[in-house]
N, C-alpha and C positions, 0 to 999 in steps of 0.2 A: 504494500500500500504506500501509498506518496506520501512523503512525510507530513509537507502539508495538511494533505486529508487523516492523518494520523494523529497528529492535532486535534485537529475538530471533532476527529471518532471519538478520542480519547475524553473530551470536554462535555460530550451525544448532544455533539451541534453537528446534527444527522447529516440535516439539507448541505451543509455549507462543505460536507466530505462528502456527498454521494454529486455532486456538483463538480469538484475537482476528479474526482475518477473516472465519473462520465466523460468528461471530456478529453482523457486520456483512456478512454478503454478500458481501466486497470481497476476494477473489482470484479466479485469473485460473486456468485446466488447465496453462498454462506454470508458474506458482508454484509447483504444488502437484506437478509432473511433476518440475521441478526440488529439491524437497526428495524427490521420492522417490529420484530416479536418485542423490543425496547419500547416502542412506541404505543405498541398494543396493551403492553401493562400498563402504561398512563392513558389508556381508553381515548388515545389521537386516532381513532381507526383509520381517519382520512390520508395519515401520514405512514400509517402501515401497508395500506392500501396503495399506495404510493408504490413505495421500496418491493413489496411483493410482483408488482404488474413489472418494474424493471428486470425483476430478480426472472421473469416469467413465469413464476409461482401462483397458477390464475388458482390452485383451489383454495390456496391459503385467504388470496385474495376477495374470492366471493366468499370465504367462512366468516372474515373480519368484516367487509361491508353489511353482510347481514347484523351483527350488532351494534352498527353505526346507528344512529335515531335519523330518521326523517326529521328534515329544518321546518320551521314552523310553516312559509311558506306552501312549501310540498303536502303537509297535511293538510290545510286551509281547502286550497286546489286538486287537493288526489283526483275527485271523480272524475278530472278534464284531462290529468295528465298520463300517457302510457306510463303502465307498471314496472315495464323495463327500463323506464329512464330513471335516475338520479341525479340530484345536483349534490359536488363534491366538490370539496377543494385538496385538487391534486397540482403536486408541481407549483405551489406557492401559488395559486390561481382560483378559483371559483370556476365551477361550468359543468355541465349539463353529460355526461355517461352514459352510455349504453351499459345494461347488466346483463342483456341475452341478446341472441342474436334477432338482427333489426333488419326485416326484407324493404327491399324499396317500393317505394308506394306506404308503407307500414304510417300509420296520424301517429305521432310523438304528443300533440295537445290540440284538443277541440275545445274550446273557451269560448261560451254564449257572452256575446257583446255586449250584454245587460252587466256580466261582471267587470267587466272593462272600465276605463275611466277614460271619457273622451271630452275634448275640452280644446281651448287654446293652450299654445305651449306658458302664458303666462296663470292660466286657471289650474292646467295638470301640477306646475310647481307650487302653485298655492296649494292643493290636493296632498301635495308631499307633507306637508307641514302636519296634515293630522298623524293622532299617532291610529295606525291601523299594520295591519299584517304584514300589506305589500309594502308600507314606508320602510317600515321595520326590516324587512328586507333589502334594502337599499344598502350598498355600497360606502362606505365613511370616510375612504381615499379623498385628499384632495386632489380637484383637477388642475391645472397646470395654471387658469385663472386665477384659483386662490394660493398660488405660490406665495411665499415672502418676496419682499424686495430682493433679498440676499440669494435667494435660490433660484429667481427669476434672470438674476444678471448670469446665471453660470453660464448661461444660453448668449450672453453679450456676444461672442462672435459671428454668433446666426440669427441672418435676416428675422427669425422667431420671434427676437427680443419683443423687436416692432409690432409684427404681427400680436403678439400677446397681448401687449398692450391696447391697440387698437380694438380688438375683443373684448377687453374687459371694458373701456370706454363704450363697448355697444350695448353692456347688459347692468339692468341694475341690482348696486351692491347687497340692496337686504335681500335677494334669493339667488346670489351668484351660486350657492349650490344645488339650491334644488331646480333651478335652471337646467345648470350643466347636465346633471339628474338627465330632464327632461331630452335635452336637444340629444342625447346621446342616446336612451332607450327607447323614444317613439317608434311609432307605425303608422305611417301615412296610408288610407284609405280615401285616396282622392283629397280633396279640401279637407277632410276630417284628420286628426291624430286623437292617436289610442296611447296610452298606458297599460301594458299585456303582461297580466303574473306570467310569472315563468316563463313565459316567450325571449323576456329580457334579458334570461342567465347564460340565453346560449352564446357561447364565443364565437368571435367571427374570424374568417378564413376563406380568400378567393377559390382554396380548394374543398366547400362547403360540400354538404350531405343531406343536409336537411333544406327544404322550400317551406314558404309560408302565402298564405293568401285570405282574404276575408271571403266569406260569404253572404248573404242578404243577414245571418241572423249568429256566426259563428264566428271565430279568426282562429286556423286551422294549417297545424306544422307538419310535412309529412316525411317521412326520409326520403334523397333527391337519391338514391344509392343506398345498397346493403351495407350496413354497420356491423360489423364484427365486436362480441361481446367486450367491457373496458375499453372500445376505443370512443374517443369526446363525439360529441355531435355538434356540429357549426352551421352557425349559419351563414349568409355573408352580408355584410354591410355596403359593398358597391364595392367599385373601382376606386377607388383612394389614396392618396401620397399619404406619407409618413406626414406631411405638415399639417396634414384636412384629419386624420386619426391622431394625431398629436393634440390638434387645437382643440380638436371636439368630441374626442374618447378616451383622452389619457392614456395613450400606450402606440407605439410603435412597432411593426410587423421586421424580423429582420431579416426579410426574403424578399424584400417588395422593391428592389431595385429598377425593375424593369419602367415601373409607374413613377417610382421616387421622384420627387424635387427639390432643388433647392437652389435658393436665388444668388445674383453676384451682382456686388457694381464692380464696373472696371470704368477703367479712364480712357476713351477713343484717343490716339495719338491726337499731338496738334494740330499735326500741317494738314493733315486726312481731316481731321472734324471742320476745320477751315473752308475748306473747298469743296465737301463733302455732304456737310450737315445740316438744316434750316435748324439755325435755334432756337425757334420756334415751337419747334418738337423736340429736341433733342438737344440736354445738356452737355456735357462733355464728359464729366463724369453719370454713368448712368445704371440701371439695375436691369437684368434679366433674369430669365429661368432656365434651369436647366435642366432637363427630363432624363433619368435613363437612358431611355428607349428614344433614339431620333424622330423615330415616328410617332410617339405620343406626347411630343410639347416642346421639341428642341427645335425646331425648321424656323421660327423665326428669328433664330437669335444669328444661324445660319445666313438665314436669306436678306440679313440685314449686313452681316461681314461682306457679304458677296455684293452686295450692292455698292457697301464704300471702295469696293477696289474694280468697278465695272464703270462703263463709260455713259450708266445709266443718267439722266438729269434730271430726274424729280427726285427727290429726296421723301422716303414715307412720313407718315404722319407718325406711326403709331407701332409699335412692335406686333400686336395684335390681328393675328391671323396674315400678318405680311409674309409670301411667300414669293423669293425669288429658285426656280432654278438654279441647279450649277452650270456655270458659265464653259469655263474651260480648265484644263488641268492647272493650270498655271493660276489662276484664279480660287480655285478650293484650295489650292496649297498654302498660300497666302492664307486663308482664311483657317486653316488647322493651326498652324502656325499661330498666327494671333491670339488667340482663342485658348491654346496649348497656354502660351506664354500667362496670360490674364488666369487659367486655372492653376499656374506653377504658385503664382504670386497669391493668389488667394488661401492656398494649401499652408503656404508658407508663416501666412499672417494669421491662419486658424492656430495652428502648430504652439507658433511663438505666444500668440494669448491665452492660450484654455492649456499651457500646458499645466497649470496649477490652477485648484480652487472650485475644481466641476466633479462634485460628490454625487447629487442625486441620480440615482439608478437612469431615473427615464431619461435628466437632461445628458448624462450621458450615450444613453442609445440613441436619439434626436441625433446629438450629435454626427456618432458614427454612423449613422444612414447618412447623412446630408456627406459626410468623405468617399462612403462606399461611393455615392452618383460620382464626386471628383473624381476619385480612383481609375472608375471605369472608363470615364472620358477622355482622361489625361494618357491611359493603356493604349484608347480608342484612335486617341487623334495623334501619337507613334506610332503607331502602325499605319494609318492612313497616311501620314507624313513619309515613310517608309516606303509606302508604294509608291505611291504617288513620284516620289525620287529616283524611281526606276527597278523597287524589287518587287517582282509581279508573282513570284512564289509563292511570300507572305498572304497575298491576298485570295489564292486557293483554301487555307486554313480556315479562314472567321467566317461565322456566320453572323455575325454584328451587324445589327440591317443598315449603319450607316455604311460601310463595309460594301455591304450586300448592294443595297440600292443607289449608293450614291460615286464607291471611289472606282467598285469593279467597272462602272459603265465610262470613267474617264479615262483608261490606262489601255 
C-alpha cells in the first residue's frame, strides 16, 4: 500500500486512502472489504456500500444496503418511486442506484403533478423556505454565488470572477439560496416549472440512462437503457460548459472538454488593429471564447484572425456568429500562430497567479477545465503549425476536427 494511503488507512480516513490507491491501481478486495466491514460497525452503510461495489463484492454489498434506512424523502414518495431504485451517497456524492437489474423502457418514478410544486422560479424558492419533506431534502452546499469574498477571488484569474459577480448582481440577496435551489432543480413543462421529489436526486451525465417527460396528469422517469444492478442512474441536464454547470449547479464534469469554454483577452498587435480594426467595435485589447471542439464555439474567434491578415475591407461589427472561411495556407498559418502565441501568454499568467492560495475543491476543478480547453489548443495549433510548415504525415494521425476540417483541406 502507498505510504500515503497508509497514513490515512492507519488514521480510517477510508475515502482519502481508497482515493490514492484508486488512482494508482494499488489495492487489494481484502483492503477495500476491510474499510468497508470498519464502516459497517459504525452503521455508515452508504460508505460500506461504497468500498464493497469497488472491492466487486456485490453480495456483501446488497447484504449492507438492505440495512441502510430509506431517507425521509424516499419514504414520503415510495408509492411513485420504482423499488429498485435508491438514493445513496456513494463516492462523497448523493444520487439515485439501481438495486436490481433495470430493463429499458422500465418508469424509475411516476409523480401525479398534484404533488408537484409548480410556480415561478421566485414563488418555488419562497416554497423552499417552508419546512416540509422535500425542503428538508434539499442540499446545504453553498453555490458558488454565496462564496466569501476570499474564496471567490481564488477564481481571480478566470474570466469567472466577473461572470460571478454579475450573477449575483442579477439575483436577490434574501433567497440567493433557495434561488440557486430553484434554477438548478426545475422542470420546465413549457411556460410552467415544476419542483419534482426525487426526480431532483438524479445526477447528471451526457452519457445518461434514464429520460423524463410530463404527461397531461403525471411527470414520468423511464430508463433510456438497461441498468445493470449498483450502477447510478443519470439523467442529463443538456449540452453545457463547465462555466453554464459551474454558475448554475455547482460542480464541474471532468470529461467535458469537447463543449468546454473559456474566455481570453488578448491585445491585437498595433500596426494590424490600426489598419485593420473600426474602433468602433473593437478595442485593442479585447475578450473571446474558446471552445474545445472548433466546431462548437471557436470559428469566430478564427474567422476574425483571418480576416485581420486578409485583404478583406469591412471590418465586423461583432465576434458573434462572424464566420470567415480559410483563406489560404499562408493565411491560417498566420493565424495558429497568433492565436498559439496569445494562449502561450495566457497559460503563463494563469500559472504565475493561482500558483498559491486556490484551496476550494470546485474552484480548483473550474480551474483545470478552463487549462485542459488551453492545453488542447495550444497541442492543436502545433500541430497545425506543423503541417501546415510542410509535414503532411502529422496530419494522417488526428482526428481533431480543426485538423480534420480545416488544415487537411489547405496542404
Amino acid at each position: 500500500m502507498a505510504e500515503k494511503a497508509q497514513e490515512h488507512f492507519n488514521q480510517g480516513e477510508y475515502i482519502e486512502a481508497v482515493e490514492i490507491l484508486r488512482k494508482n491501481d494499488d489495492w487489494t478486495e481484502q483492503t477495500l472489504n476491510t474499510m468497508a466491514q470498519s464502516h459497517e460497525k459504525l452503521h455508515r452503510y452508504e460508505t460500506a456500500f461504497m468500498y464493497y461495489l469497488l472491492a466487486k463484492n456485490t453480495e456483501d454489498a446488497e447484504r449492507v444496503i438492505m440495512n441502510h434506512p430509506k431517507q425521509e424523502i424516499e419514504e414520503e414518495y415510495s408509492e411513485y418511486i420504482n423499488p429498485k431504485c435508491r438514493l445513496l451517497r456513494v463516492k462523497d456524492r448523493r444520487g439515485v442506484f439501481a438495486m436490481d437489474y433495470i430493463e429499458s423502457g422500465e418508469v424509475l418514478l411516476n409523480i401525479p403533478l398534484v404533488k408537484c410544486k409548480k410556480g415561478t422560479q421566485e414563488e418555488l424558492a419562497k416554497f423552499l423556505e417552508e419546512d416540509t419533506v422535500y425542503s428538508r431534502s434539499m442540499p446545504v452546499d453553498k453555490f458558488p454565488v454565496e462564496w466569501s469574498e476570499d474564496v471567490k477571488d481564488e477564481l481571480n484569474v478566470s474570466p469567472m470572477r466577473l461572470i460571478l459577480e454579475r450573477r449575483i448582481n442579477q439575483l436577490p440577496k434574501d433567497t440567493l439560496h433557495n434561488l440557486s435551489l430553484v434554477c438548478s432543480r426545475n422542470f420546465a413543462n413549457g411556460a410552467d416549472e415544476y419542483l419534482i421529489p426525487f426526480a431532483d436526486m438524479f445526477n447528471h451525465s451526457m452519457k445518461h440512462n434514464v429520460d423524463w417527460k410530463f404527461t397531461d396528469s403525471h411527470f414520468v422517469m423511464t430508463a433510456s437503457t438497461s441498468i445493470k444492478p449498483h450502477e447510478e442512474c443519470f439523467d442529463c441536464y443538456g449540452s453545457k460548459s463547465n462555466y453554464e454547470l459551474f454558475l448554475h449547479y455547482g460542480f464541474v464534469l471532468p470529461d467535458n472538454t469537447d463543449i468546454d469554454t473559456v474566455r481570453i483577452i488578448s491585445d491585437i498587435p498595433e500596426d494590424i488593429y490600426k489598419k485593420r480594426v473600426d474602433p468602433r467595435y473593437f478595442e485593442r485589447s479585447f475578450e473571446f471564447e474558446l471552445t474545445g471542439s472548433y466546431m462548437e464555439g471557436t470559428v469566430e474567434i478564427f474567422s476574425f484572425l483571418r480576416y485581420l491578415r486578409s485583404s478583406s475591407r469591412k471590418c465586423p461589427e461583432t465576434l458573434k456568429q462572424f464566420i470567415q472561411k480559410p483563406i489560404n495556407k499562408e493565411n491560417e498559418l498566420w493565424v495558429c500562430k497568433m492565436l498559439f502565441n496569445w494562449l502561450q501568454t495566457d497559460v503563463k499568467r494563469r500559472v504565475k497567479d493561482s500558483a498559491y492560495g486556490v484551496e476550494t475543491p470546485l474552484a480548483i476543478s473550474l480551474l483545470q477545465s478552463e487549462m485542459s480547453v488551453l492545453i488542447r489548443w495550444g497541442e492543436t495549433l502545433k500541430l497545425a503549425i506543423d503541417i501546415l510548415n510542410g509535414n503532411r504525415k502529422a496530419a494522417k494521425k488526428s482526428k481533431n476536427d480543426y485538423i480534420v476540417k480545416v488544415i487537411k483541406k489547405l496542404i
